[in-house]
Each structure stands twice: as structure tokens, then as C-alpha cells.
Steps between C-alpha positions, in 0.01 A plus 500: 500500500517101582603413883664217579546274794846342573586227753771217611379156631652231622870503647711806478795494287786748366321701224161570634528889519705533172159349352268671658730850394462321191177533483400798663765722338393381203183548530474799639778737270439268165149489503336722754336198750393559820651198738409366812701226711297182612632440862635121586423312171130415436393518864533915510266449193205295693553743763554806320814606632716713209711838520521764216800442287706812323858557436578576802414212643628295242844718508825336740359129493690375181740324674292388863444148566134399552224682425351842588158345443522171744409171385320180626433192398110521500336280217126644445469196282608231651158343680273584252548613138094589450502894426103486519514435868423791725728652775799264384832648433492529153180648505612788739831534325251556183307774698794705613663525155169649371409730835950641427388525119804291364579491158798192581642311773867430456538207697885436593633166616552131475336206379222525740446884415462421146243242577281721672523786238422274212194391717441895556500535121262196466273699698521790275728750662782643306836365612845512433796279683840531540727205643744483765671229677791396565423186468481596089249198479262714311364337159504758237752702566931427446549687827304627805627799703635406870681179345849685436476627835458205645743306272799785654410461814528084453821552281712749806419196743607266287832687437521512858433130585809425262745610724370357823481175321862498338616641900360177675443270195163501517210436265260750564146523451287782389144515550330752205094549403331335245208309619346352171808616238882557565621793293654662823688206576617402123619872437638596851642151481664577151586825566665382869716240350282255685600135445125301555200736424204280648158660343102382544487402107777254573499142638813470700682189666667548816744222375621639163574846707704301741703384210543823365617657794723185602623532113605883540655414791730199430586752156639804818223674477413528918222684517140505332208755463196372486186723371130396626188619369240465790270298307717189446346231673540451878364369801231776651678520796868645367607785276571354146859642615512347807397158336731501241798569725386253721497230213798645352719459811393172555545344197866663413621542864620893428404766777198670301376834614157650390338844464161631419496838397085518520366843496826715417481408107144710501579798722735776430560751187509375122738435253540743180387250312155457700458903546509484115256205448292606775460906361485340131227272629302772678544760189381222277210436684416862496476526135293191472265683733445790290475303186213310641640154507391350814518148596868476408844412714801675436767268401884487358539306209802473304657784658194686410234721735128344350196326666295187507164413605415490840360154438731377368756529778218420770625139648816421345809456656826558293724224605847342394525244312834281474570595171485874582830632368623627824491160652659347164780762489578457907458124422824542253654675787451225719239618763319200619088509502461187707399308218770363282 
């Protein structure tokens, strides 16, 4: 009988439990695994903090936000990368998956997770990951679990916005994440009817989005919603929202209102959508388990469950480009990027 270790790293997201049901379910009525839950990410492994899992425990928590396990954002990796060196991280995390007698370490997060595991598997422990995020900035994989979550969430405020602009004739601002890529902001933005999507991957001109707006405005059109990814550039010392209302109001003269929504687009249940990726994900990884075929990430790919190599995915960001089809078809629709 193989026993696994599952935990989530990094910051929470909608999704978390569904995988690690996933998982355990999985594991436990498909193939006959024992489980164990790795408390806060890959600190509760260093200090060998983990609770018995069974379906019991793993029963109710489909649809809960966070995660049953905790997370944190500890990096064993990050000062020194030597394995060979005594009483470092790495080397204790190495200890206590022999002393629990692990067969796998399912390893559930973000970019910075999936670093770490593929350094774990470097090091010759048997690891599978799964990724979340909702920033879906993930390379290897079409989707991520957490993103359609977040991308509701961004899409109800948006609807919301539209009113209280089109009451005061307003342009409002909304603030979204997405440090390094923008998918939150380009499909919220799409989804919200949002008239300038401002993302990281694209240059923008304060100048041709004064023009825009002053265009839509001398054609009736009194109000404008404006979608900011939080990675756009910006002085240190705003909010990328804050900024670009600032500039925007300046430049065009229009009252311009902003809003951050910050920490709400992570917390809270998930969608269908990511209770389905998330348990498909988890179930997925389960099987990969039992078949011995360790070192892998679980990925979606063409509308298809499969996996990838670990190091392959380790490092890479996946980031829009401007001829991503999204941007070309709101492009035809008229959204402005900033840039043209």
C-alpha cells in the first residue's frame, strides 16, 4: 500500500480543498493509499507537522474556500540550492519524507510551488504537482484552478461599476491581480464589457487612452470602464489603479473614480467550473501516483486532463502576448490596450 503526502503552498485560492478531495478520495477508494496532509505548505514538512487524511475528513470541503491544510509561502530553496549541505531545509525536508515512509509528495500550488517540487524531484524524491492560481500564469497548462473564480468575482464588480458610472458619468477604474501576466484583467475585462483593459504584457500611453476616452465621449458615450492589471507600470508609491485614474482625470478632465478589489478575487467558494478542474486535477494526479510516474505536473491541454514534466514547467511564466486572440477579437470590438 503506497502513502502519500499532500500539501498547498503559496497563496490560498478557490479550489484548494476540491484538489486535495481530489486527491485523497482518489487515492484512497481507487487505489487503496494511505494519505496524510502536510500542514502550511512546505514549512509543516521541515517541521513535521501533518494530520491523517480519510474520507471523512476529506467529506463536506468540496465547495470551502481555502484550504483545510494551511499554506505559507516558505521557499526551502531559495538561499541555497546545495542538497549536500547538512541541517539546511532541503536536507531536513529529505529526512522527514523518509522517517513518514512516503511513496509521493503531491505538491499543490503556484509557480513558486512548482519550483520547489521540481527541485524536490532533482533531489530524488517522488513528486507530483498540481497548479492553482488565479492568476492562470502557469506554463504548461491551458488553465489553472482558482482563475475562474477569480475572473467571477472581477466580472460581478465590473457589472456593478457600469451602473455607477452611467449614474454620475464617470469613468471608473478597476484595480484586478496580475503581477507579471494579465489574464484576470483581459478576461474579466472582456467578459465585463470593459472599454480599456490595461495588462503587464502591454506598453500603454496615457495619451492615446485620453483620446479614446475623449473619442467615446464626443460619440455620447458618457461614461468609461477602465480594467487594471496591478502589474502595469506605476510609480511605487500609488496603486496601478490609483495612478491610472489620476492620469486619466487629468489628461481628459472627466471625474474618474477607482477601485481595488485586492484580496476578495482569492477568498470565498469556487466556481463549477474550478470544483471540476480542481477534483479532475486531484483524481488525475492520483492515478499518476499509482502508475509510478513521478516527477510530472498535472496540466489541461486542449480540453484534455494529461501531464508534463515537472521541469519543464519549473520557471516559466505563461504570459500574453498582443497577438493572443482574445486581445485581437476585443481589439475588433474596440477595447483600447493603451497602445494603438
Amino acid at each position: 500500500m503506497k502513502k502519500i503526502g499532500i500539501l498547498t503552498s503559496g497563496g490560498d485560492c478557490p479550489g484548494l480543498n476540491a484538489a486535495i478531495r481530489g486527491v485523497g478520495k482518489t487515492a484512497i477508494k481507487q487505489y487503496g493509499m494511505e494519505v496524510i496532509g502536510i500542514s502550511s505548505g512546505f514549512r509543516g514538512l521541515i517541521e513535521k507537522e501533518y494530520v491523517h487524511l480519510d474520507e471523512s475528513t476529506l467529506s463536506g470541503i468540496l465547495t470551502m474556500g481555502g484550504t483545510i491544510l494551511g499554506t505559507s509561502r516558505e521557499k526551502p530553496f531559495k538561499k541555497d540550492k546545495n542538497l549536500l549541505k547538512d541541517n539546511d531545509k532541503p536536507q531536513i525536508i529529505l529526512k522527514n519524507y523518509n522517517e513518514l515512509s512516503l511513496d509521493c509528495l503531491v505538491c499543490i500550488g503556484g509557480n513558486g510551488t512548482l519550483k520547489t517540487a521540481n527541485f524536490l524531484a532533482e533531489a530524488g524524491l517522488n513528486v507530483i504537482g498540481i497548479p492553482k492560481t488565479i492568476d492562470n500564469d502557469v506554463w504548461g497548462t491551458d488553465i489553472s484552478f482558482g482563475f475562474d473564480s477569480a475572473v467571477s468575482i472581477c466580472t460581478d464588480a465590473i457589472d456593478r461599476l457600469h451602473t455607477t458610472g452611467n449614474s454620475h458619468k464617470r469613468i471608473m477604474v478597476i484595480e484586478v491581480m496580475g503581477h507579471n501576466a494579465g489574464w484576470i484583467a483581459l478576461y474579466s475585462g472582456i467578459a465585463g464589457g470593459g472599454d480599456i483593459i490595461l495588462v503587464p504584457e502591454i506598453d500603454y500611453d496615457i495619451k492615446k487612452i485620453a483620446k479614446n476616452i475623449k473619442d467615446r465621449y464626443s460619440s455620447g458615450k458618457t461614461y468609461s470602464i477602465v480594467v487594471v492589471a496591478e502589474g502595469i507600470e506605476h510609480p511605487m508609491n500609488k496603486s496601478a489603479g490609483r495612478h491610472i485614474a489620476s492620469l486619466i482625470e487629468d489628461y481628459t478632465g472627466i471625474e474618474t473614480r477607482e477601485t481595488t478589489l485586492g484580496y476578495i478575487q482569492r477568498g470565498g467558494t469556487p466556481t463549477p467550473m474550478d470544483r471540476v478542474l480542481a477534483t479532475s486535477f486531484g483524481g488525475y494526479a492520483a492515478k499518476l501516483i499509482a502508475d509510478g510516474n513521478y516527477g510530472r505536473m498535472v496540466t489541461m491541454r486542449d480540453n484534455h486532463i494529461t501531464s508534463v514534466p515537472l521541469s519543464e514547467t519549473a520557471g516559466k511564466l505563461k504570459v500574453i502576448t498582443a497577438e493572443n486572440h482574445l486581445v485581437q477579437r476585443a481589439r475588433d470590438l474596440g477595447v483600447c490596450f493603451g497602445d494603438l
